[in-house]
C-alpha positions, 0 to 999 in steps of 0.5 A: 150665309150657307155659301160663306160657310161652305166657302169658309169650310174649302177654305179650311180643307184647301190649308189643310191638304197636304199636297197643298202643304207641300207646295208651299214649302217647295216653292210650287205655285200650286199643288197641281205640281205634284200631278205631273211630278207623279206621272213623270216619275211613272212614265219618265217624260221629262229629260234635259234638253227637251222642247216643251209646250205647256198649254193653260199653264198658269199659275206656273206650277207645271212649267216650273217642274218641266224648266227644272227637269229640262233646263239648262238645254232643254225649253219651255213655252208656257201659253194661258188666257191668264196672266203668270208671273214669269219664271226664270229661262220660260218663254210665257204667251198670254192669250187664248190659243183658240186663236190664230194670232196666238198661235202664230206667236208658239210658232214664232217662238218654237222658230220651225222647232218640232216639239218632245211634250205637249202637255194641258192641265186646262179646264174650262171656266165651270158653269154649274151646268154639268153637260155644258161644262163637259163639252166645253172641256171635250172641245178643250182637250180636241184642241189641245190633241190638235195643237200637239199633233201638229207640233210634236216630233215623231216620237214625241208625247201628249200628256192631257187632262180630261173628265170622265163623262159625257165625251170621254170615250170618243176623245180617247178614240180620238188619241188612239187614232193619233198615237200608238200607245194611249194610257190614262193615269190618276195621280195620287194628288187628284182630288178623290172626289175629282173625275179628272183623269190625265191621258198619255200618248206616245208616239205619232201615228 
């Protein structure tokens, strides 16, 4: 009885969010879009006719923003373990990029291209066992960082979201030996009660 109450109790709280609201009304498939419409306004990452690589994109709401803001010249290649329904002018991978094949998939499809922006709003499956899921989390964002590094252009930008806790300094070490300039950024759609932070390089080293 108490999990379905508290079940019921997000449920409600989930309709009620506004970004949730807003979501809906705009046609993004979550209100994650609105994380990265933020940080794009700050940061100005998106421009037409870039290559972008969107890793964990599903349910698709970032890749929307990013194939409105690049399109008509620009791409976009949108990789999950999850299915997506397809989104117009996207290139979608389904599996899990942990993988070599699937990897050797984004390369076919990038055709040699390096790319402008490497971005990751991943985050593990949670256990409840909150020093397990943080390294689970750690392990994802390294993954990411290298899968971006290898790909990127000279001048091209990572953007990752992260946890604070257990790991956090020693993977922001990590993007400060990658990049030139590493900032972190908190949108306003970030849940309060959420220690999710999103860490932008620029720059390759």
């Amino acid at each position: 009885m108490k999990r379905k109450a508290k079940s019921k109790a997000w449920m409600q709280s989930h309709l009620a969010d506004p970004y949730v609201q807003r979501a809906a009304a705009s046609g993004y498939r979550s209100r994650a879009a609105y994380k990265l419409i933020e940080i794009d306004e700050h940061d100005r990452l998106l421009h037409h006719g870039q290559t972008v690589i969107d890793l964990g994109a599903a349910p698709g709401s970032w890749s929307q923003v990013i194939a409105e803001r690049v399109r008509p010249d620009g791409r976009v290649i949108a990789l999950d373990l999850l299915p997506m329904d397809p989104i117009a002018g996207i290139t979608v991978i389904e599996g899990d990029f942990r993988e070599q094949a699937v990897l050797e998939s984004l390369d076919q499809a990038l055709g040699g291209a390096q790319v402008d922006l490497v971005v990751s709003d991943m985050a593990p499956n949670l256990s409840g066992v909150a020093a397990s899921d943080q390294a689970r989390s750690s392990h994802l964002c390294e993954l990411a960082l290298e899968c971006a590094r290898v790909r990127l252009k000279p001048r091209g930008a990572f953007l990752v979201k992260t946890f604070q806790g257990a790991g956090y300094p020693e993977f922001l070490a990590q993007m400060r030996c990658c990049f030139l300039s590493v900032a972190s950024r908190k949108p306003k759609a970030s849940r309060g009660r959420s220690t999710e932070m999103y860490l932008l390089g620029k720059g390759l080293r």
